[in-house]
PASEBA-1860 file (N, C-alpha, C; in nm, 3 decimals):
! residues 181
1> XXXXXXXX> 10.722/7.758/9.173/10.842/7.734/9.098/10.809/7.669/8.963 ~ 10.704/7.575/8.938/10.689/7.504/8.824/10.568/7.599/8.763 ~ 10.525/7.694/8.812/10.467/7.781/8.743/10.585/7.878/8.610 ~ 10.683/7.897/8.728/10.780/7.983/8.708/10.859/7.958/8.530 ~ 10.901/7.826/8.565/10.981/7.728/8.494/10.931/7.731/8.369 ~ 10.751/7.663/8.374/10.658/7.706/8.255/10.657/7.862/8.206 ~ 10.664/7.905/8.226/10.663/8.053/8.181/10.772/8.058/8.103 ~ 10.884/8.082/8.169/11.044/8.055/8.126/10.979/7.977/8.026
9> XXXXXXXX> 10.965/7.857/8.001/10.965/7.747/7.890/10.924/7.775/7.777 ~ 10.785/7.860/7.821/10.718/7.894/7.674/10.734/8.003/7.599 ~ 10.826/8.125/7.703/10.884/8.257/7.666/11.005/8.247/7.540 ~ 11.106/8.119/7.586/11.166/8.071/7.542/11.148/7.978/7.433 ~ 11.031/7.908/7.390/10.946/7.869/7.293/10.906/7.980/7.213 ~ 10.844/8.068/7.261/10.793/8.233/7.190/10.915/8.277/7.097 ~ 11.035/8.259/7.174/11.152/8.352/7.111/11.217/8.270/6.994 ~ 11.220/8.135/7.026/11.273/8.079/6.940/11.217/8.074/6.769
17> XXXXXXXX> 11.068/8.054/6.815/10.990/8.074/6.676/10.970/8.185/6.599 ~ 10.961/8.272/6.704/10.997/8.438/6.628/11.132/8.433/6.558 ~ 11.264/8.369/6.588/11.365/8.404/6.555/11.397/8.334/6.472 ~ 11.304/8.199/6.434/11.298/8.119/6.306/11.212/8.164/6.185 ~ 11.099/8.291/6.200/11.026/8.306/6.096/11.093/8.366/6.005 ~ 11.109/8.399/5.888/11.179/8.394/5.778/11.088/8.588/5.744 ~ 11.164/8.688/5.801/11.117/8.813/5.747/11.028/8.810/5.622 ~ 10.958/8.898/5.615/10.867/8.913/5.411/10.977/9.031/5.355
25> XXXXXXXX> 10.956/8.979/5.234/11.026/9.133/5.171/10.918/9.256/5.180 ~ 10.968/9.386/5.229/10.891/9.463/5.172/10.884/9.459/5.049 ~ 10.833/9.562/4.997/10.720/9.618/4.918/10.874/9.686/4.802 ~ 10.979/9.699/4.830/11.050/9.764/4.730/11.158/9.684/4.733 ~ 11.166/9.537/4.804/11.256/9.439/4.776/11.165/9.293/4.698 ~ 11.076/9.302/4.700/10.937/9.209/4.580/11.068/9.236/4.429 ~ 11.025/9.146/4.404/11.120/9.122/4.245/11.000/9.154/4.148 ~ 11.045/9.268/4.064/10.997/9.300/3.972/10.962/9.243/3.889
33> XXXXXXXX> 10.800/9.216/3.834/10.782/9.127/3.741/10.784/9.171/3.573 ~ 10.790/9.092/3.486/10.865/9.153/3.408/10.793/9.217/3.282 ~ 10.841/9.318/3.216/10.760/9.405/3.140/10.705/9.508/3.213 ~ 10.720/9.513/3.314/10.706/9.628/3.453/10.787/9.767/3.456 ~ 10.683/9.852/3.436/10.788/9.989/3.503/10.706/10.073/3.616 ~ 10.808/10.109/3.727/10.772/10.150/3.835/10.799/10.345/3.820 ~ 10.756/10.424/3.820/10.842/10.571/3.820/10.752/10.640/3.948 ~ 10.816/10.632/4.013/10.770/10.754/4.178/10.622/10.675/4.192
41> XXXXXXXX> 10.653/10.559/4.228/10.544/10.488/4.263/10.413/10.442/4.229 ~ 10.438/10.472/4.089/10.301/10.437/4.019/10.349/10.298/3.898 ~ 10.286/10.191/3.889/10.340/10.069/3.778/10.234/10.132/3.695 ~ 10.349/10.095/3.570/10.300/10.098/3.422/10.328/9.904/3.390 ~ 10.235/9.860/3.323/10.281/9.718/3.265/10.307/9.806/3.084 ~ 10.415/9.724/3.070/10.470/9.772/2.931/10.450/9.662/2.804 ~ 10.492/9.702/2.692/10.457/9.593/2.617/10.588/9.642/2.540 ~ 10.680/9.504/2.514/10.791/9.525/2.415/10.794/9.543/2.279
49> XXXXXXXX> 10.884/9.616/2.202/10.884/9.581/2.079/11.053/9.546/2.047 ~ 11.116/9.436/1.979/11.195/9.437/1.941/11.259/9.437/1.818 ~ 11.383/9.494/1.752/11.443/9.512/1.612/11.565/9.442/1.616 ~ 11.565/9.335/1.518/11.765/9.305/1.512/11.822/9.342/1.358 ~ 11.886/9.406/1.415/11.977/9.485/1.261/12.063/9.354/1.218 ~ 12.117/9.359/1.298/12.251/9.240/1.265/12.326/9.192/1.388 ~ 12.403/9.134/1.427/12.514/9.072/1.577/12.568/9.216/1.585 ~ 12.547/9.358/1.552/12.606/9.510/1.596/12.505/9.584/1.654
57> XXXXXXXX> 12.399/9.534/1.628/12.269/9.639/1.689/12.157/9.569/1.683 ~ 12.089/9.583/1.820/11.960/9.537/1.816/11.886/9.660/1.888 ~ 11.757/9.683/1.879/11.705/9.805/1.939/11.611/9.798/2.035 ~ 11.559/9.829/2.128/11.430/9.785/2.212/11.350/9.896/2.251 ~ 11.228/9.884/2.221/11.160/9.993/2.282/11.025/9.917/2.385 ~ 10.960/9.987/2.441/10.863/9.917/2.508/10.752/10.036/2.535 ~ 10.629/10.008/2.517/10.530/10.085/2.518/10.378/10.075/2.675 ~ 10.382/10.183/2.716/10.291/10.142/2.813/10.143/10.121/2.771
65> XXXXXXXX> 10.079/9.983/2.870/9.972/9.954/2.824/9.885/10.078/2.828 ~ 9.864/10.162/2.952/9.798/10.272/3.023/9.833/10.399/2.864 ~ 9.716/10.420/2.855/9.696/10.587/2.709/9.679/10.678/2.831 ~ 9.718/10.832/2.737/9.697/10.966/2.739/9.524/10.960/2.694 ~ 9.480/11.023/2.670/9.408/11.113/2.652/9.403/11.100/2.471 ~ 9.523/11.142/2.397/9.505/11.123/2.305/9.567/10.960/2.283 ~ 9.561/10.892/2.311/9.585/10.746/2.264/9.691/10.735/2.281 ~ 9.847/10.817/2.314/9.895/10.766/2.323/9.986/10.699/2.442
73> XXXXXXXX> 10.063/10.603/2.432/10.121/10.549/2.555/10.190/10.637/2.690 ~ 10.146/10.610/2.792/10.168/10.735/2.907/10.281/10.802/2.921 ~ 10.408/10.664/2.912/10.595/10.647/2.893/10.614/10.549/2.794 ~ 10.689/10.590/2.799/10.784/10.510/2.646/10.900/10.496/2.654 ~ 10.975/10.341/2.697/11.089/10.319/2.697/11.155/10.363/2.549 ~ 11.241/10.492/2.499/11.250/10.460/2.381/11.366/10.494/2.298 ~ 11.366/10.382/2.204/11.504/10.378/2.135/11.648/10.321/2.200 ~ 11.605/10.195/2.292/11.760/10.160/2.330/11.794/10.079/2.268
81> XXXXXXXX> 11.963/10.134/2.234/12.039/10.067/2.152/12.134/9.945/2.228 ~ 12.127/9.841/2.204/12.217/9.712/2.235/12.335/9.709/2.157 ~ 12.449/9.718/2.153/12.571/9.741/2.093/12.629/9.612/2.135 ~ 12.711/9.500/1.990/12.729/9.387/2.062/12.855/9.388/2.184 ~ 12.867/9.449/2.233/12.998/9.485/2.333/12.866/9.508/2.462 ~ 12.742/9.556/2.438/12.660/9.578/2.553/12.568/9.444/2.616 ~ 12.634/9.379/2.503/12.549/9.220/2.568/12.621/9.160/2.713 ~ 12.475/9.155/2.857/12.550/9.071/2.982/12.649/9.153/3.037
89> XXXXXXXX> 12.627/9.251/3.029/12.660/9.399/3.110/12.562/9.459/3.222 ~ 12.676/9.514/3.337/12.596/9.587/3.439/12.662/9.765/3.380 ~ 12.576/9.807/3.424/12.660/9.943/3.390/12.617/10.043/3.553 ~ 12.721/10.056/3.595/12.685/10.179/3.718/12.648/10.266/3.611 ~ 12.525/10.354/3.658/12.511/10.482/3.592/12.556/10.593/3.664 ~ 12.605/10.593/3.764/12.678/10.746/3.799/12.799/10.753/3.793 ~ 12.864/10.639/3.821/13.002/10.595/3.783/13.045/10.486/3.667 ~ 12.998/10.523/3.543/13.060/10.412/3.413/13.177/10.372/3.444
97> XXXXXXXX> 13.270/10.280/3.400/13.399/10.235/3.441/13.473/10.203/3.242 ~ 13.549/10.233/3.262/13.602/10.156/3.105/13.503/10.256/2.995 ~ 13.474/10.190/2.892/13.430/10.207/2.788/13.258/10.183/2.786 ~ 13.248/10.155/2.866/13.094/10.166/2.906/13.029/10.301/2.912 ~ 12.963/10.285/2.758/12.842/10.390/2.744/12.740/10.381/2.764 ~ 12.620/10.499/2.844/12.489/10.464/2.835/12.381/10.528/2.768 ~ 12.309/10.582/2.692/12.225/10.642/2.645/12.064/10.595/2.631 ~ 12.013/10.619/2.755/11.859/10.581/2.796/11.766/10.711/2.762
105> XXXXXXXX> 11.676/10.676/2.725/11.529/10.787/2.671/11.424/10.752/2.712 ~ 11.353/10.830/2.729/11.188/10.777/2.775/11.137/10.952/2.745 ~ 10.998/10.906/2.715/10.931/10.997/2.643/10.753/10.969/2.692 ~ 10.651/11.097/2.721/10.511/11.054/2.711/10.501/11.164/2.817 ~ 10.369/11.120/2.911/10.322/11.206/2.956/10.348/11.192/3.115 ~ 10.398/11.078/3.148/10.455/11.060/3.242/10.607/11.105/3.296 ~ 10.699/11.082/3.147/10.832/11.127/3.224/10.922/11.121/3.087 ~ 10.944/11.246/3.029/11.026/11.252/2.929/11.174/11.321/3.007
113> XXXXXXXX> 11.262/11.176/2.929/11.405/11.224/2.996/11.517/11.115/2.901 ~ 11.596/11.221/2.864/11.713/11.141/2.794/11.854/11.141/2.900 ~ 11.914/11.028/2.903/12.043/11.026/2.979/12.177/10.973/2.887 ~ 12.278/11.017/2.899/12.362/10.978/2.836/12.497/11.013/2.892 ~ 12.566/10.873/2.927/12.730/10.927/2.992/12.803/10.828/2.978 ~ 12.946/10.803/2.994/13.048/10.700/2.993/13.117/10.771/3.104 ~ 13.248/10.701/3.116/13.374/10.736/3.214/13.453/10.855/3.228 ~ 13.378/10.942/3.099/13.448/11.072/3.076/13.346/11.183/3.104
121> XXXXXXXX> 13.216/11.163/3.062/13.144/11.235/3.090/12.994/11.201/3.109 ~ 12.867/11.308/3.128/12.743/11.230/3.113/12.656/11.401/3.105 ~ 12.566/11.367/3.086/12.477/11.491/3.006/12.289/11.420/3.044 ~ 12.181/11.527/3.018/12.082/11.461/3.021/11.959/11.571/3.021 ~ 11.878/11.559/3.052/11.746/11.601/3.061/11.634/11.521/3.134 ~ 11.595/11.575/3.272/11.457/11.516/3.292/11.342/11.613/3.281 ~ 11.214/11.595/3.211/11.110/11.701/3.208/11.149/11.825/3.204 ~ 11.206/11.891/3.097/11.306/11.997/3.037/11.382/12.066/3.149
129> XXXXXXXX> 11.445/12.009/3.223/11.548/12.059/3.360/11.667/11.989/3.263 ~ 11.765/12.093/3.255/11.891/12.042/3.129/11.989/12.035/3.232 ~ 12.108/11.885/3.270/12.179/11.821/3.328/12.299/11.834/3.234 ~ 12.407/11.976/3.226/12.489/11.976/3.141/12.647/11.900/3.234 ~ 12.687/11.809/3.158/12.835/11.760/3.226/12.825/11.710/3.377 ~ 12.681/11.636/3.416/12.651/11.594/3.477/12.553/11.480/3.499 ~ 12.598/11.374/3.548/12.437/11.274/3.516/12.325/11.313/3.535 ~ 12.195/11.227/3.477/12.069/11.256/3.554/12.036/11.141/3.710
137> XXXXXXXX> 12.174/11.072/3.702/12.105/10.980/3.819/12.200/11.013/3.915 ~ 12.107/11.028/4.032/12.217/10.972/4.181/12.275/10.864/4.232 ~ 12.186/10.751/4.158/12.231/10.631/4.198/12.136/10.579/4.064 ~ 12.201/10.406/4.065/12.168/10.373/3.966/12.258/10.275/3.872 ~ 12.216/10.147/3.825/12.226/10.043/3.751/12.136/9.993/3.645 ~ 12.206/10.045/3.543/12.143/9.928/3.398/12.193/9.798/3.378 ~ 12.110/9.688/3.373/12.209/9.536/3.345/12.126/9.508/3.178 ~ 12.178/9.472/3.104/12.131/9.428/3.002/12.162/9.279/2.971
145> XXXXXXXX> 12.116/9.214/2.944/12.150/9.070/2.918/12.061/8.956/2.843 ~ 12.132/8.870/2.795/12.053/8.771/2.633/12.171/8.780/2.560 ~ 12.072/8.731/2.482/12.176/8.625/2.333/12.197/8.720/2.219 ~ 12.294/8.737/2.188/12.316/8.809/2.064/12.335/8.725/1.961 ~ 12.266/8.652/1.951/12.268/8.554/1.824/12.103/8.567/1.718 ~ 12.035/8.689/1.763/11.900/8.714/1.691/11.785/8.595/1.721 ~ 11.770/8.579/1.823/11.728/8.482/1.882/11.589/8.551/1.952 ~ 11.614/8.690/1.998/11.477/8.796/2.051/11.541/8.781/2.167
153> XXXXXXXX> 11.575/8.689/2.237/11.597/8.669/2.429/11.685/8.818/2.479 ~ 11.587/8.889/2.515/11.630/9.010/2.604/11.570/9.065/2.729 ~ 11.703/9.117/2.808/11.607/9.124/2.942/11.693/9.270/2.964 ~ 11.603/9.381/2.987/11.681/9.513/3.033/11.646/9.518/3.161 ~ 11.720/9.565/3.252/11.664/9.592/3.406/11.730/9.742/3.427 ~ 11.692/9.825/3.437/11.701/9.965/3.516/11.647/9.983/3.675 ~ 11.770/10.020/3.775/11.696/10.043/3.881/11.808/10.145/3.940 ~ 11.702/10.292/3.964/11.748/10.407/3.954/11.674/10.521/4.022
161> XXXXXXXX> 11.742/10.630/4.104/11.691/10.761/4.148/11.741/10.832/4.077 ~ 11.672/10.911/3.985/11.675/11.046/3.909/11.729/11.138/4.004 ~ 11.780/11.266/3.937/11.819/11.385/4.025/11.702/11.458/4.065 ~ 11.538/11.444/4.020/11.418/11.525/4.059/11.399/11.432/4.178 ~ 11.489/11.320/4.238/11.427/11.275/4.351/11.345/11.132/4.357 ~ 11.291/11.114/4.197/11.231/11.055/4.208/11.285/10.861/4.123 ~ 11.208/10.769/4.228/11.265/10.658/4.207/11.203/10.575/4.041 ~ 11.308/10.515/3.969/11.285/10.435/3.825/11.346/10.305/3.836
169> XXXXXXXX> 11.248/10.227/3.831/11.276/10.072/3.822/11.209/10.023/3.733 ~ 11.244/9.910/3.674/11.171/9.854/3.506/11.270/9.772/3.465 ~ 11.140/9.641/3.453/11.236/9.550/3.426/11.153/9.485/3.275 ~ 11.234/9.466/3.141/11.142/9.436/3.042/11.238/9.310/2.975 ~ 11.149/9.228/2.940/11.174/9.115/2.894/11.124/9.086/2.741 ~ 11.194/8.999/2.648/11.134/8.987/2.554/11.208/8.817/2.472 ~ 11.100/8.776/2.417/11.168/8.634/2.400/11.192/8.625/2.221 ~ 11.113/8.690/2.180/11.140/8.728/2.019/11.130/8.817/1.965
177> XXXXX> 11.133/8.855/1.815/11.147/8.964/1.743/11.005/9.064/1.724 ~ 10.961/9.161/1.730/10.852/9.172/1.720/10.760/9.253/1.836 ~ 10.652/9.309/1.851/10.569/9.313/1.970/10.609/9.206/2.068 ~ 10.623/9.226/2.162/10.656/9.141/2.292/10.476/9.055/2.305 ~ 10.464/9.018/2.454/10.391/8.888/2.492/10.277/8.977/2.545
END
């Protein structure tokens, strides 16, 4: 019986501590570190560049550390426009809501694809497959957020499945004007 009891005791010891360990995140819940882009499972580390026109436009592009062949960068976050109405915004990308526009580009040898839609419509291109009156994403969130006071503090986060299937996450940060860190 006090064999018994012990058993019971420590089974019950076993369960309890299992049911206190604190899960790990996988591998696609890890928080993206920043200046990071992920596309169908391969990281690029990126390097920012930022432009401020004025409190109406600021621009961001970001360049991958990883070259082609001919020198140049593999992907290329490029040409996003910050509109001061886009400052500290989430934007669904398959469903915009309101007046929320999006127009994302990327270009290189990895993954050239322009997207562009609001609440009325959306249009796009991935790797010359043409997306007429239809998004390029199935799912999918842009958050943009920082200071619109020309200050550099910007943080873009994209996290997204393309219609080829394949998964885009990238998160880029930048603290001033200029080549990023």
């Amino acid at each position: 019986m006090k064999k018994r009891l012990f058993l019971c005791f420590v089974a019950f010891a076993a369960l309890m501590f299992a049911a206190c360990e604190k899960d790990e995140p996988t591998p696609t819940e890890q928080p993206l570190a920043d200046n990071t882009l992920i596309y169908d499972g391969v990281t690029y580390q990126m390097t920012p560049f930022l432009e401020i026109y004025n409190n109406q436009l600021t621009m961001l592009n970001a360049f991958s550390t990883d070259t082609s062949l001919n020198g140049q960068p593999k992907i290329t976050f490029d040409h996003f426009h910050i509109h001061s109405d886009d400052w500290n915004t989430t934007t669904n990308l398959t469903n915009p809501t309101g007046d929320r526009f999006y127009e994302i580009a990327f270009e290189g040898e990895v993954l050239t694809m322009i997207a562009r839609g609001d609440a009325n419509s959306a249009e796009g291109m991935i790797d010359n497959v043409q997306y007429e009156n239809e998004s390029v994403f199935t799912s999918g969130t842009l958050k943009v957020t920082g200071e619109n006071n020309g200050s550099g503090k910007v943080l873009v986060e994209l996290d997204c499945v393309l219609k080829n299937g394949k998964a885009l996450k990238m998160k880029i940060r930048t603290t001033h004007v200029g080549m990023g860190e």
